[in-house]
SEFIZA-3560 file (N, C-alpha, C; in Angstrom, 3 decimals):
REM SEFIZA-3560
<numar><xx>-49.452</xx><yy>-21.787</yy><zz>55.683</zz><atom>N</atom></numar>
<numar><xx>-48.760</xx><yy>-22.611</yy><zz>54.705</zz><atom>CA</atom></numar>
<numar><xx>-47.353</xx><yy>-22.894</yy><zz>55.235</zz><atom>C</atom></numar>
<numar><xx>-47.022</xx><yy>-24.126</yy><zz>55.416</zz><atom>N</atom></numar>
<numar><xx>-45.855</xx><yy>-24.620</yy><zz>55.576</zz><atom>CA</atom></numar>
<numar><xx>-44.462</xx><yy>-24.766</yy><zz>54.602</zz><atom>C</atom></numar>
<numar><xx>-43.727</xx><yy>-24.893</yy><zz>54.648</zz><atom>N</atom></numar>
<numar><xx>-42.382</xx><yy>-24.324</yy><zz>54.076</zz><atom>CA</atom></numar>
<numar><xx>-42.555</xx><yy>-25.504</yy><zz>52.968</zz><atom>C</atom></numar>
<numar><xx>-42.769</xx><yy>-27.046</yy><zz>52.918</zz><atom>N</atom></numar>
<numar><xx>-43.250</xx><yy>-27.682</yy><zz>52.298</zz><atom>CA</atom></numar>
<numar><xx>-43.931</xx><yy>-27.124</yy><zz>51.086</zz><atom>C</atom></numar>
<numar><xx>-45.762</xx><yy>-26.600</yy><zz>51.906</zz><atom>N</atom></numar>
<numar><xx>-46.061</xx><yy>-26.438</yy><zz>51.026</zz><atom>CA</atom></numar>
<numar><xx>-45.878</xx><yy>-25.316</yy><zz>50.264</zz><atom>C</atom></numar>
<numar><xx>-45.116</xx><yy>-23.968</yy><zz>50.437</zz><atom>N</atom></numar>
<numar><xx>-44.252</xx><yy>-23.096</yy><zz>49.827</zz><atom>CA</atom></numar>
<numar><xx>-43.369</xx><yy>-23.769</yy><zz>49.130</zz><atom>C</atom></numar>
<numar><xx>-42.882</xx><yy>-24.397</yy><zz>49.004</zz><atom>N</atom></numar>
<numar><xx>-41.798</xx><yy>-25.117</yy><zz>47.913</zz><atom>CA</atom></numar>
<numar><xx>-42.652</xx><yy>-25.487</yy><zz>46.571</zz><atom>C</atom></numar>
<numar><xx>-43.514</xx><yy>-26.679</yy><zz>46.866</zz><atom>N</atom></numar>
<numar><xx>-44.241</xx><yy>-27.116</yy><zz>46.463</zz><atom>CA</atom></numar>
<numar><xx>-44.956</xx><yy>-26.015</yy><zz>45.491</zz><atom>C</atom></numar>
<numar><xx>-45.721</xx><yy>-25.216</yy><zz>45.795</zz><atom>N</atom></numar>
<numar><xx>-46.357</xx><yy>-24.643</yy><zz>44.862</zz><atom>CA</atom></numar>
<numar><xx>-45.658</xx><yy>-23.394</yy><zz>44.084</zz><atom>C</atom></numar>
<numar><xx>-44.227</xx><yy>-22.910</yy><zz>44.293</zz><atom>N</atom></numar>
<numar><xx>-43.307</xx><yy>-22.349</yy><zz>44.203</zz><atom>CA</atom></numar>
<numar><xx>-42.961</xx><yy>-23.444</yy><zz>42.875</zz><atom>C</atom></numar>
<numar><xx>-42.274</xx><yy>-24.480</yy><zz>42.727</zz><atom>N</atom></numar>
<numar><xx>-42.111</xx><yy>-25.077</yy><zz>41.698</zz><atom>CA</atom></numar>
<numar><xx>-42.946</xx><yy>-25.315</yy><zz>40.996</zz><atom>C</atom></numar>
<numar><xx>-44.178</xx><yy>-25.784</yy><zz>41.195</zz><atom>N</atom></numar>
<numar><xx>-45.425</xx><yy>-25.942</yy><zz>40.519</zz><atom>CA</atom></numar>
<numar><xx>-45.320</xx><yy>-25.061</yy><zz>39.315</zz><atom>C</atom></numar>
<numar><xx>-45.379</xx><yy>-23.475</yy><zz>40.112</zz><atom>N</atom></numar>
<numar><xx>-45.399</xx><yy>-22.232</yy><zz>39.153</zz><atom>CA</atom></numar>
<numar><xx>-43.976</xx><yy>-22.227</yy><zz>38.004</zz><atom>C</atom></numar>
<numar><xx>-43.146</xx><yy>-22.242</yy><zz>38.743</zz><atom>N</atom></numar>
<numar><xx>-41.729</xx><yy>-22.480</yy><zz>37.441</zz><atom>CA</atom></numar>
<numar><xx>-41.918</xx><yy>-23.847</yy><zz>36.539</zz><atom>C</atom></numar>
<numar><xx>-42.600</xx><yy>-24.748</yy><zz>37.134</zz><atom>N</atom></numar>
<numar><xx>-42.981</xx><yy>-25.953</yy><zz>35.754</zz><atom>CA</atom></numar>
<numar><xx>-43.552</xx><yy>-25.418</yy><zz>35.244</zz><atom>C</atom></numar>
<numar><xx>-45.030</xx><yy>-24.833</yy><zz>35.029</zz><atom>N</atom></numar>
<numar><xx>-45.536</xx><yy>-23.922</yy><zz>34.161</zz><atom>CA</atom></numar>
<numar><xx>-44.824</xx><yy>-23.032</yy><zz>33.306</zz><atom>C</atom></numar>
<numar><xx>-44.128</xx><yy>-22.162</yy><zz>33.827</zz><atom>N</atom></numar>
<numar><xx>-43.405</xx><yy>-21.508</yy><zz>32.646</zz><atom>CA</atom></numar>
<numar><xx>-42.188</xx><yy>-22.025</yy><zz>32.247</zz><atom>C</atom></numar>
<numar><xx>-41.699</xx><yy>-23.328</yy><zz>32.712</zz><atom>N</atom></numar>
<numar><xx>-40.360</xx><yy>-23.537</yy><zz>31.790</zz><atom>CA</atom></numar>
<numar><xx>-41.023</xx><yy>-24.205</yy><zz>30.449</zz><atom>C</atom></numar>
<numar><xx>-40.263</xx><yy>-24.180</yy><zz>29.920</zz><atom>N</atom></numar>
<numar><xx>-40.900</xx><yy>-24.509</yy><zz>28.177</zz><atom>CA</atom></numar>
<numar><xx>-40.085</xx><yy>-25.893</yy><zz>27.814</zz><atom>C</atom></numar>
<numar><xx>-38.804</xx><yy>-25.648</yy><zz>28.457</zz><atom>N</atom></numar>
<numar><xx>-37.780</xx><yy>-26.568</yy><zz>27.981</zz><atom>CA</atom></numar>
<numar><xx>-38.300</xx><yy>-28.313</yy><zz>28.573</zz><atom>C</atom></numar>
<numar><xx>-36.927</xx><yy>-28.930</yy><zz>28.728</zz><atom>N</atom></numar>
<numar><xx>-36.968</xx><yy>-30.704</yy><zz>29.085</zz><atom>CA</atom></numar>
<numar><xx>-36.959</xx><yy>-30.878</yy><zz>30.476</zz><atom>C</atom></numar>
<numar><xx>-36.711</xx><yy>-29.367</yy><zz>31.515</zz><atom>N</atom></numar>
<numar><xx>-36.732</xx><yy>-29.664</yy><zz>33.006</zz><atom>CA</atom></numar>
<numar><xx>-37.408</xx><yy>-29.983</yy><zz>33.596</zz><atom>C</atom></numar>
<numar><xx>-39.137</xx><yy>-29.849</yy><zz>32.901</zz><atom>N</atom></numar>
<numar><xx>-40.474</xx><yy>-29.717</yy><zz>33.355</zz><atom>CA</atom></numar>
<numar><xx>-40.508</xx><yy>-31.018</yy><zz>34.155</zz><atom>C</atom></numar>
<numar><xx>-39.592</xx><yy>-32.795</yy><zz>33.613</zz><atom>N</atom></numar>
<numar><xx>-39.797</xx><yy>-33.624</yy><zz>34.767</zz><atom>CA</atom></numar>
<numar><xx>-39.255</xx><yy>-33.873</yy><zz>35.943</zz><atom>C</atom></numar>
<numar><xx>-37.707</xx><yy>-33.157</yy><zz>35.943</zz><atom>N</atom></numar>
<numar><xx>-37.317</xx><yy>-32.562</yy><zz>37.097</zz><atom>CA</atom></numar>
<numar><xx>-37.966</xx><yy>-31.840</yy><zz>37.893</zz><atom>C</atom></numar>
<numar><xx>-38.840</xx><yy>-31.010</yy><zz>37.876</zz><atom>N</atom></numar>
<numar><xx>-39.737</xx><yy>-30.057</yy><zz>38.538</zz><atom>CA</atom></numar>
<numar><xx>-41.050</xx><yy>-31.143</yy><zz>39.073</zz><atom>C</atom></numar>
<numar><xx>-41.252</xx><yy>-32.775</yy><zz>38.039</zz><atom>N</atom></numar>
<numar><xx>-42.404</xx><yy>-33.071</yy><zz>38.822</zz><atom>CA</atom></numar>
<numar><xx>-41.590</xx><yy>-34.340</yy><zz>39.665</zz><atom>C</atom></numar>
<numar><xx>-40.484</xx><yy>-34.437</yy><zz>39.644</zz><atom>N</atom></numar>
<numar><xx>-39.552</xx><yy>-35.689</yy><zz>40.477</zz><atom>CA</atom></numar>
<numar><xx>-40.081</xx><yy>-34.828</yy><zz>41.926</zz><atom>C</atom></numar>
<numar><xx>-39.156</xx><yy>-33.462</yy><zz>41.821</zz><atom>N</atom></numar>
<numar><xx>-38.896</xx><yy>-32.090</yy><zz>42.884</zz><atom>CA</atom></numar>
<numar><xx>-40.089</xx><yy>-32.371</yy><zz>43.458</zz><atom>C</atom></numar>
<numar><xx>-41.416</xx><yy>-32.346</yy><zz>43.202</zz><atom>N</atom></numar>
<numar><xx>-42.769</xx><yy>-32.513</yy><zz>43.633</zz><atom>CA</atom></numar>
<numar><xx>-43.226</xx><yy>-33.496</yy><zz>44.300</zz><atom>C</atom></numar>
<numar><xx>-42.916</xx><yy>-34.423</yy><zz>43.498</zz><atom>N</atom></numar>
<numar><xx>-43.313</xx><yy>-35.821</yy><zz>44.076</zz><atom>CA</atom></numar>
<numar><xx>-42.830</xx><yy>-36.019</yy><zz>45.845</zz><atom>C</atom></numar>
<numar><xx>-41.384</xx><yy>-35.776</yy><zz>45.348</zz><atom>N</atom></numar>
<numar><xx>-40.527</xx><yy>-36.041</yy><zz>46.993</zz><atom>CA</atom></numar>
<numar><xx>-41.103</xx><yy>-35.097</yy><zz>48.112</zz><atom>C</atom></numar>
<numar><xx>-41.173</xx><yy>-34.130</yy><zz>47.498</zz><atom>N</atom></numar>
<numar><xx>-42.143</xx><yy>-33.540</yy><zz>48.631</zz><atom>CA</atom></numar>
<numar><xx>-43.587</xx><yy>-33.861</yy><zz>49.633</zz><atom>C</atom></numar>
<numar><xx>-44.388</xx><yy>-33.794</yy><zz>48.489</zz><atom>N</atom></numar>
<numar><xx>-45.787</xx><yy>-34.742</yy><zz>48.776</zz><atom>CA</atom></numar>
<numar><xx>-45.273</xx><yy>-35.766</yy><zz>49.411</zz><atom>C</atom></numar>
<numar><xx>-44.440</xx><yy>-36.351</yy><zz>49.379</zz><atom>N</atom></numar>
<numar><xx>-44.037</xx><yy>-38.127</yy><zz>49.923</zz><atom>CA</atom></numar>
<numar><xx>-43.580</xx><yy>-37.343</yy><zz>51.309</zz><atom>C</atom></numar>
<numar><xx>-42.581</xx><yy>-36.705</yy><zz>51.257</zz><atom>N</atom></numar>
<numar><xx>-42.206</xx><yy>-36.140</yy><zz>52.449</zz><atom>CA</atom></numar>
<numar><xx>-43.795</xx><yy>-35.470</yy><zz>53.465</zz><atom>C</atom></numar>
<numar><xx>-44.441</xx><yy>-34.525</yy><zz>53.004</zz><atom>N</atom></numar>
<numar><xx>-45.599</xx><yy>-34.371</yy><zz>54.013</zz><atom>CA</atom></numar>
<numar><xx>-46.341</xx><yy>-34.964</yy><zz>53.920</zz><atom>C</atom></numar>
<numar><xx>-46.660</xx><yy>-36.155</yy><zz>53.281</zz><atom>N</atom></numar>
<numar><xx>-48.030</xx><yy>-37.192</yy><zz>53.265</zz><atom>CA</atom></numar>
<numar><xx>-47.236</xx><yy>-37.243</yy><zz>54.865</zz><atom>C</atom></numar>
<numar><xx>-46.199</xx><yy>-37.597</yy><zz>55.054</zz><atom>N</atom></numar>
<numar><xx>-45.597</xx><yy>-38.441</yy><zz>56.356</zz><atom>CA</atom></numar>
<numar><xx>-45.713</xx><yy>-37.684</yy><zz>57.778</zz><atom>C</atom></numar>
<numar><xx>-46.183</xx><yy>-36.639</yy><zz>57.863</zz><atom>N</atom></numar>
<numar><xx>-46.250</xx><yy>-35.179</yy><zz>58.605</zz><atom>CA</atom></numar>
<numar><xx>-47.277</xx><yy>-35.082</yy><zz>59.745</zz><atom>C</atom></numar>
<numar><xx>-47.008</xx><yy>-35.579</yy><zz>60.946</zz><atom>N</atom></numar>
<numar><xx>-48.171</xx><yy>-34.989</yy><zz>61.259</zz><atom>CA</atom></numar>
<numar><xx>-48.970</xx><yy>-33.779</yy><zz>61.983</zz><atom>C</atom></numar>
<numar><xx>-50.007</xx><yy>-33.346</yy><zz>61.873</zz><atom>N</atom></numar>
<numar><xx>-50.659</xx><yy>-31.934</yy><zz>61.858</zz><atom>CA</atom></numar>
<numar><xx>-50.986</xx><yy>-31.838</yy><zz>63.177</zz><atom>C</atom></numar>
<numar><xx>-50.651</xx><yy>-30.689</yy><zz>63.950</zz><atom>N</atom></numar>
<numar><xx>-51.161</xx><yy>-30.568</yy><zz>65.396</zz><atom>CA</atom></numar>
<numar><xx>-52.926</xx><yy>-30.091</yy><zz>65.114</zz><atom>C</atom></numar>
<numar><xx>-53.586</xx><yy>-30.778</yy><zz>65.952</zz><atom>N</atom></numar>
<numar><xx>-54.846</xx><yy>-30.162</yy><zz>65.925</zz><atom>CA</atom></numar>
<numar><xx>-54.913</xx><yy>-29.040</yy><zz>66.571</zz><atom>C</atom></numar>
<numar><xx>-54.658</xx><yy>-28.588</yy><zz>67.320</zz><atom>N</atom></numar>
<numar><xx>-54.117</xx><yy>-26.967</yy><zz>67.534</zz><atom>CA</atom></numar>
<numar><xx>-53.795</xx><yy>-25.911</yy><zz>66.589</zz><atom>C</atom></numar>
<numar><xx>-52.954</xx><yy>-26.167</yy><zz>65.758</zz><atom>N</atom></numar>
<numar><xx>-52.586</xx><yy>-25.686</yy><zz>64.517</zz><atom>CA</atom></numar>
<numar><xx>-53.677</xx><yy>-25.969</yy><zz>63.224</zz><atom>C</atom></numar>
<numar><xx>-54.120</xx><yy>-26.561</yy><zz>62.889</zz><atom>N</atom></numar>
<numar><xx>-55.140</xx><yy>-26.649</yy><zz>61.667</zz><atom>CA</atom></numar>
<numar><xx>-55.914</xx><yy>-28.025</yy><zz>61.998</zz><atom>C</atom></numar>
<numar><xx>-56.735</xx><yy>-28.114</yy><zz>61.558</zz><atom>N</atom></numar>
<numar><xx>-57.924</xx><yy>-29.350</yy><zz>60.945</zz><atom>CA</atom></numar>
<numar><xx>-58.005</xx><yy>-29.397</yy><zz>59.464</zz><atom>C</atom></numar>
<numar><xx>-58.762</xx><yy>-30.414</yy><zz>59.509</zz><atom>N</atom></numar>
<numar><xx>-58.879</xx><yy>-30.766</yy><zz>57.892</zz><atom>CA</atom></numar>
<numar><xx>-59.926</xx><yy>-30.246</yy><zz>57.533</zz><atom>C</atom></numar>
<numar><xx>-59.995</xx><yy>-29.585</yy><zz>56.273</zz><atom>N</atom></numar>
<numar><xx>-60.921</xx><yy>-28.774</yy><zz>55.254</zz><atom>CA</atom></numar>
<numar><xx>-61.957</xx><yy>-29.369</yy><zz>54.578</zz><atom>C</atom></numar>
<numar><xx>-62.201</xx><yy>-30.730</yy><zz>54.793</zz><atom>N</atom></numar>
<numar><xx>-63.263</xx><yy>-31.654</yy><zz>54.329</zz><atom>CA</atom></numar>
<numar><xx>-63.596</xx><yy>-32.936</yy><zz>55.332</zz><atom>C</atom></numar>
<numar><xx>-64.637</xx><yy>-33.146</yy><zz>55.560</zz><atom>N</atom></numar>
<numar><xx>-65.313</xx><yy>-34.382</yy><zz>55.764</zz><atom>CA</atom></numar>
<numar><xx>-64.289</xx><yy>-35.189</yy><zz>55.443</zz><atom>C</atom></numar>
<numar><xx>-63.888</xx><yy>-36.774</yy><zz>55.976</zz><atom>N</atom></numar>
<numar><xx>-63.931</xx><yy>-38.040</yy><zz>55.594</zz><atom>CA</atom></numar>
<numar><xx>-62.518</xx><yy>-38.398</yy><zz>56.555</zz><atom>C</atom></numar>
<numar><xx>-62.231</xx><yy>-39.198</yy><zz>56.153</zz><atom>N</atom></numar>
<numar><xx>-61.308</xx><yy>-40.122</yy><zz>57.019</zz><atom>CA</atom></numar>
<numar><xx>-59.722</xx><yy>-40.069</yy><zz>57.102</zz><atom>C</atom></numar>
<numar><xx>-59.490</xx><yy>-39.523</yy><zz>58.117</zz><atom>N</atom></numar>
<numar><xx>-58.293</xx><yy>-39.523</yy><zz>58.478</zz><atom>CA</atom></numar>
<numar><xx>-57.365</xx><yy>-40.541</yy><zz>59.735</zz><atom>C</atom></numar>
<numar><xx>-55.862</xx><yy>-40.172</yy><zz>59.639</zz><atom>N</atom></numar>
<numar><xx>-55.339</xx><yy>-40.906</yy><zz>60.298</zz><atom>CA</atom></numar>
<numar><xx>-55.013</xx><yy>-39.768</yy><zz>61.619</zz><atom>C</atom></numar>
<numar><xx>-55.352</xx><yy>-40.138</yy><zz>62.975</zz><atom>N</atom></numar>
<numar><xx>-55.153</xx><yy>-39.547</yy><zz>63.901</zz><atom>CA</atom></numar>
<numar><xx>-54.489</xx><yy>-40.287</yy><zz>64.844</zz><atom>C</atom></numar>
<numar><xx>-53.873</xx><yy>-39.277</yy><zz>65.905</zz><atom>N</atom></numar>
<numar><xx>-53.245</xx><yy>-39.625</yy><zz>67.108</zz><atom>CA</atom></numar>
<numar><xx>-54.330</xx><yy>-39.315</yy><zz>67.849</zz><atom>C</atom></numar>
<numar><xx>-54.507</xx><yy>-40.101</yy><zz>69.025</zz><atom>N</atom></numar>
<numar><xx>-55.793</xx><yy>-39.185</yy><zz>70.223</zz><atom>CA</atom></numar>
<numar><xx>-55.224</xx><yy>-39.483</yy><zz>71.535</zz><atom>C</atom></numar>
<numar><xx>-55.135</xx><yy>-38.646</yy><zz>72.587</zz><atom>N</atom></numar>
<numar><xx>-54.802</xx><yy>-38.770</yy><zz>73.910</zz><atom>CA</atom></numar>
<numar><xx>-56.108</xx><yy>-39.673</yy><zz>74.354</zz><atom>C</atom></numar>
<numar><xx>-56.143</xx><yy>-41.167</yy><zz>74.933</zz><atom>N</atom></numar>
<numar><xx>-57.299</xx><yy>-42.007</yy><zz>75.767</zz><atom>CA</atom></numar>
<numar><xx>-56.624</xx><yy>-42.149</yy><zz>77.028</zz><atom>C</atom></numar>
<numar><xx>-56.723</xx><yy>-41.540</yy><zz>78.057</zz><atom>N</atom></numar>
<numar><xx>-56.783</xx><yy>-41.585</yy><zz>79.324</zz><atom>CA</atom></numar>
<numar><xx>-55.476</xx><yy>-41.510</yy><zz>79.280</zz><atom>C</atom></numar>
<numar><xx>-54.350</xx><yy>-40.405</yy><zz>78.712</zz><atom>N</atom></numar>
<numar><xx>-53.604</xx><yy>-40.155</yy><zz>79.336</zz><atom>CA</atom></numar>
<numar><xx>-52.336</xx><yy>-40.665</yy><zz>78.456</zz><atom>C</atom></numar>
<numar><xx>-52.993</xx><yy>-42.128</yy><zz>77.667</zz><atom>N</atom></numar>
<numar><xx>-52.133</xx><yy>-42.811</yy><zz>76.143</zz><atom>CA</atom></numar>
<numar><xx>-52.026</xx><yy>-42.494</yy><zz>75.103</zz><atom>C</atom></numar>
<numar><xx>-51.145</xx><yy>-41.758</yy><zz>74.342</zz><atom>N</atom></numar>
<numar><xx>-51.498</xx><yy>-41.540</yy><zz>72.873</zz><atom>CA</atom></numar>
<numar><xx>-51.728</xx><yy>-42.881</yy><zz>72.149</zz><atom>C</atom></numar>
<numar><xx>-52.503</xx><yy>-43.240</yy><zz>70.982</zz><atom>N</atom></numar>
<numar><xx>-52.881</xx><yy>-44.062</yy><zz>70.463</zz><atom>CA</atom></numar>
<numar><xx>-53.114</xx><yy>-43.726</yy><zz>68.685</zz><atom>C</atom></numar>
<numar><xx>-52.785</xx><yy>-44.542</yy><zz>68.089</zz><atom>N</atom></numar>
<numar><xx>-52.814</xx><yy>-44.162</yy><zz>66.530</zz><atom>CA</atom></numar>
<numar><xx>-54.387</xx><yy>-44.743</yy><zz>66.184</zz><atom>C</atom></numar>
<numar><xx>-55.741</xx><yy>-43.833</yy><zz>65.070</zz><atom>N</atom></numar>
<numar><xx>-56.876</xx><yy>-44.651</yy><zz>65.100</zz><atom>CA</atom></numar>
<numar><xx>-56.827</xx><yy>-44.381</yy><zz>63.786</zz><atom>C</atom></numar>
<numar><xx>-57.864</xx><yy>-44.764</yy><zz>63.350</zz><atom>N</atom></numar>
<numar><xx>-58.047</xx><yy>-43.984</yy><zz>61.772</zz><atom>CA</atom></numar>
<numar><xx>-59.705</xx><yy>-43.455</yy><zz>61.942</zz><atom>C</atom></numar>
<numar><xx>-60.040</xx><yy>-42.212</yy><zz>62.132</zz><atom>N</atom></numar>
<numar><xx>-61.248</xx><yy>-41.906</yy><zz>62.373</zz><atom>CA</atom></numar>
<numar><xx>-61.876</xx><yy>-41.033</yy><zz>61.271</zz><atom>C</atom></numar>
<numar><xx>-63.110</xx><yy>-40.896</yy><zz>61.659</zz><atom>N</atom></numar>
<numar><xx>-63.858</xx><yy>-39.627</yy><zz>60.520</zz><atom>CA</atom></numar>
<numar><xx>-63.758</xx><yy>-38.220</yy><zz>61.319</zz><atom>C</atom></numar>
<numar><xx>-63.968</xx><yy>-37.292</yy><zz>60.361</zz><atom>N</atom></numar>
<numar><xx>-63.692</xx><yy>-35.782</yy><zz>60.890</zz><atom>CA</atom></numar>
<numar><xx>-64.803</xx><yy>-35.159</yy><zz>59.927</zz><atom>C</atom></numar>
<numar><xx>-65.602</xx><yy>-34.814</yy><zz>61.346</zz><atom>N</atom></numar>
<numar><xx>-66.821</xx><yy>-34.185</yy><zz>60.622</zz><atom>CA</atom></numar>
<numar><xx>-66.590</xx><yy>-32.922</yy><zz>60.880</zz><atom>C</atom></numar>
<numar><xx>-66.981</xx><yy>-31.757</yy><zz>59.536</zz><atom>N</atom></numar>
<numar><xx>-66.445</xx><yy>-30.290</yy><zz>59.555</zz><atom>CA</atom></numar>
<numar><xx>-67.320</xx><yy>-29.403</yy><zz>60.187</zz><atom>C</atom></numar>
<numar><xx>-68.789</xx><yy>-29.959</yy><zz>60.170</zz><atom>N</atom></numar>
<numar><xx>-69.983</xx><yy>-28.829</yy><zz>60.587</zz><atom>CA</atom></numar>
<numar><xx>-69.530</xx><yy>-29.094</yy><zz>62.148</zz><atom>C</atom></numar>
<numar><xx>-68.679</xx><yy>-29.756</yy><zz>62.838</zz><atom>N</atom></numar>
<numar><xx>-68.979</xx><yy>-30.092</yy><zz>64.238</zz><atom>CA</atom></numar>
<numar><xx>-67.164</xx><yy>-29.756</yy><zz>64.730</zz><atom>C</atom></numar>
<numar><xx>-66.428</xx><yy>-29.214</yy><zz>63.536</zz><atom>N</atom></numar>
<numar><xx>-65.152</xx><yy>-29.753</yy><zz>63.774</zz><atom>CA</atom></numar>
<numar><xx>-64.616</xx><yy>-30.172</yy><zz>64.701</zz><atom>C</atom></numar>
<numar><xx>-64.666</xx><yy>-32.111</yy><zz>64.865</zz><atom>N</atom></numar>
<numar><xx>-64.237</xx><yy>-32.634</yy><zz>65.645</zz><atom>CA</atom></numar>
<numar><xx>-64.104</xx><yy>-34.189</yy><zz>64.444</zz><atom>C</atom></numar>
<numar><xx>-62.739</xx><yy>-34.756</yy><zz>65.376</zz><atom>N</atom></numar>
<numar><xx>-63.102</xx><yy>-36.252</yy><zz>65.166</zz><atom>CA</atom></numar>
<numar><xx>-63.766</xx><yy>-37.169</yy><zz>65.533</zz><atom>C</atom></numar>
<numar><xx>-64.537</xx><yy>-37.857</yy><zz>65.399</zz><atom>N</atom></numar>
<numar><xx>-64.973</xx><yy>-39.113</yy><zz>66.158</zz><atom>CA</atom></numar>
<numar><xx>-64.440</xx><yy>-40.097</yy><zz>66.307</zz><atom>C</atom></numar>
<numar><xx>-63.886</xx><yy>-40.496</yy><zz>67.514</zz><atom>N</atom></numar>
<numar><xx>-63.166</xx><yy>-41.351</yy><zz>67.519</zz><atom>CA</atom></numar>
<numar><xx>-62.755</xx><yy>-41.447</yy><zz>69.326</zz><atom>C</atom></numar>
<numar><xx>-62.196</xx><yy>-42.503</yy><zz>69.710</zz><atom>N</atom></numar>
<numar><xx>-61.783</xx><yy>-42.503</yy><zz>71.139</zz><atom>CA</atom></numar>
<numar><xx>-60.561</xx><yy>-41.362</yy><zz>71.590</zz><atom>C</atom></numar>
<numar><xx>-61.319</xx><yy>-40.592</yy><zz>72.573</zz><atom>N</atom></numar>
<numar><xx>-60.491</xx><yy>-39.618</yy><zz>73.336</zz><atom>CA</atom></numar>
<numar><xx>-60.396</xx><yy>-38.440</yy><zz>72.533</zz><atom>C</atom></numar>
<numar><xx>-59.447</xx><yy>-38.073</yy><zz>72.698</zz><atom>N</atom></numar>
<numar><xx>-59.060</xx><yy>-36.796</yy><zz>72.600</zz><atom>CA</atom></numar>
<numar><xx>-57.919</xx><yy>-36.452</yy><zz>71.002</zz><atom>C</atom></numar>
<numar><xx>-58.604</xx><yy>-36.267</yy><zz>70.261</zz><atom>N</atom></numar>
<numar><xx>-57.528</xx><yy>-36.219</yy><zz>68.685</zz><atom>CA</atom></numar>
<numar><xx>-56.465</xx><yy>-34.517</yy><zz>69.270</zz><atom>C</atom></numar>
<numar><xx>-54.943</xx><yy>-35.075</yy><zz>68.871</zz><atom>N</atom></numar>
<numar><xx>-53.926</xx><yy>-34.159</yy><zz>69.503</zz><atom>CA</atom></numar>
<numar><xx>-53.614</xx><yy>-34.137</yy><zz>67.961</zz><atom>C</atom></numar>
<numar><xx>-53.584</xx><yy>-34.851</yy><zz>66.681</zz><atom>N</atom></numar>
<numar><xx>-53.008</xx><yy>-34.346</yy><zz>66.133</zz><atom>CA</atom></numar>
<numar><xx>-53.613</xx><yy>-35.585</yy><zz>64.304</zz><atom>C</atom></numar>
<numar><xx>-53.200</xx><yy>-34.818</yy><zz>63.180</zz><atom>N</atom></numar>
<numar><xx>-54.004</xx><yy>-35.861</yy><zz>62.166</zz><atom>CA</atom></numar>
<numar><xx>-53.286</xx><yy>-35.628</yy><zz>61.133</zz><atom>C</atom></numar>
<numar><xx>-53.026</xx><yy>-36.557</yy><zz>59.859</zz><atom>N</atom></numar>
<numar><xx>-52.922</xx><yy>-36.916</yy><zz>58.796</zz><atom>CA</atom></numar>
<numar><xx>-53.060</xx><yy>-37.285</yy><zz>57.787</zz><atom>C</atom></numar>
<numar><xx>-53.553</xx><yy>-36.699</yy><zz>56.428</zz><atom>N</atom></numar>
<numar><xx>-54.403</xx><yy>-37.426</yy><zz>55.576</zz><atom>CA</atom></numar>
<numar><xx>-53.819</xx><yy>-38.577</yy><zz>55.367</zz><atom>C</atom></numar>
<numar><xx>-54.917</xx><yy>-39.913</yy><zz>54.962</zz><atom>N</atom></numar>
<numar><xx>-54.681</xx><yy>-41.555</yy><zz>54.567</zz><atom>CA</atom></numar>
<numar><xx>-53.579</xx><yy>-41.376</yy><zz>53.342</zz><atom>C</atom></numar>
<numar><xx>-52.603</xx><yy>-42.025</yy><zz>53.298</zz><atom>N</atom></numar>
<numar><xx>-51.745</xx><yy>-42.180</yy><zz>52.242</zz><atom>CA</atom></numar>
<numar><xx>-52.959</xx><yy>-43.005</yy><zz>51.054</zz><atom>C</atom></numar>
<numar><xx>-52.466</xx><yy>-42.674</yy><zz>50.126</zz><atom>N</atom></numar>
<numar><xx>-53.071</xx><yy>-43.372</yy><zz>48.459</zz><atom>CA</atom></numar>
<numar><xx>-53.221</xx><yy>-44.392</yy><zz>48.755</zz><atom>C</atom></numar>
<numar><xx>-53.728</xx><yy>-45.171</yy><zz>47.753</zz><atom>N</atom></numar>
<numar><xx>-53.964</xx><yy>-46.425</yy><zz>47.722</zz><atom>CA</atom></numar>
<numar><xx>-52.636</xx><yy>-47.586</yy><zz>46.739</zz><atom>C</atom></numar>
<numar><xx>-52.249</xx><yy>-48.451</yy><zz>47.557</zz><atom>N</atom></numar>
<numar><xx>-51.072</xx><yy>-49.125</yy><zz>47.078</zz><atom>CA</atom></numar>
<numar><xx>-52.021</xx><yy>-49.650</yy><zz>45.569</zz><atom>C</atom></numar>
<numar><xx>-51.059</xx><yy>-49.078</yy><zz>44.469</zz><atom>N</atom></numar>
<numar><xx>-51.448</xx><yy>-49.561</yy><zz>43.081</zz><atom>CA</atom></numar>
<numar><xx>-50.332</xx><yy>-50.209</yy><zz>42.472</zz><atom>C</atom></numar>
<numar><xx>-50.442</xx><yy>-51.763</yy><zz>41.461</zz><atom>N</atom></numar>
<numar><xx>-49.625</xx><yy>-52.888</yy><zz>41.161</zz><atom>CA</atom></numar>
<numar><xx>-48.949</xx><yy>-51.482</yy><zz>39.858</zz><atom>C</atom></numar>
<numar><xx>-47.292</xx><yy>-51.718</yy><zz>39.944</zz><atom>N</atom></numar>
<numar><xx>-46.669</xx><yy>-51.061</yy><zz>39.043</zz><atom>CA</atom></numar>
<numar><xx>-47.138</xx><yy>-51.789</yy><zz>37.577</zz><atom>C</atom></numar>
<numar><xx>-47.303</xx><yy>-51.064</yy><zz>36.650</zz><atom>N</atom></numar>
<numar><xx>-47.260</xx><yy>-51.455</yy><zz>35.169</zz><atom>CA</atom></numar>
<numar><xx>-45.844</xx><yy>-51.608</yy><zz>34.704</zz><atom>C</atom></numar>
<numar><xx>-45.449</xx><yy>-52.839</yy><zz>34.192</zz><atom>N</atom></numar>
<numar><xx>-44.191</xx><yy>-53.049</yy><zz>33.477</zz><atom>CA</atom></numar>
<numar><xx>-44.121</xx><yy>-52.382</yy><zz>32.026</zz><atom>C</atom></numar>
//
């Protein structure tokens, strides 16, 4: 667990027990975070992803790093995708129209 996500679930727990009006301060505190490590990316050395489906990767192809967006299958843990995955990121959300 990264210092991130130690923060992160560290406040989580004090929103739960504050009772008072801070509780949306605690989910602002949250938000910026998540925004901050959506942006992060993960050495494949250091961890893989814990589920099936589609991620954003870097992969060494002959020597080039290259940005792809590939699948990551877990029974095989590997990506599929060209070359060599050095490192990955889950897909940011999906852009949704603000409600006025």
């Amino acid at each position: 667990m990264n210092e991130i996500e130690k923060a992160i679930k560290h406040l989580t727990m004090l929103r739960r027990l504050d009772s008072g009006e801070k509780k949306h301060l605690y989910d602002i505190a949250v938000s910026a975070l998540e925004a901050q490590q959506a942006d992060r990316w993960i050495p494949c050395k250091d961890r893989l992803p814990e589920e099936d489906g589609m991620y954003l990767i870097t992969s060494d192809v002959l020597g080039k790093l290259e940005i792809q967006y590939c699948f990551y299958q877990i029974n095989i843990k590997r990506f599929i995708c060209n070359g060599k995955a050095v490192a990955w990121q889950p897909l940011p959300e999906p852009w949704k129209e603000e409600q006025l």
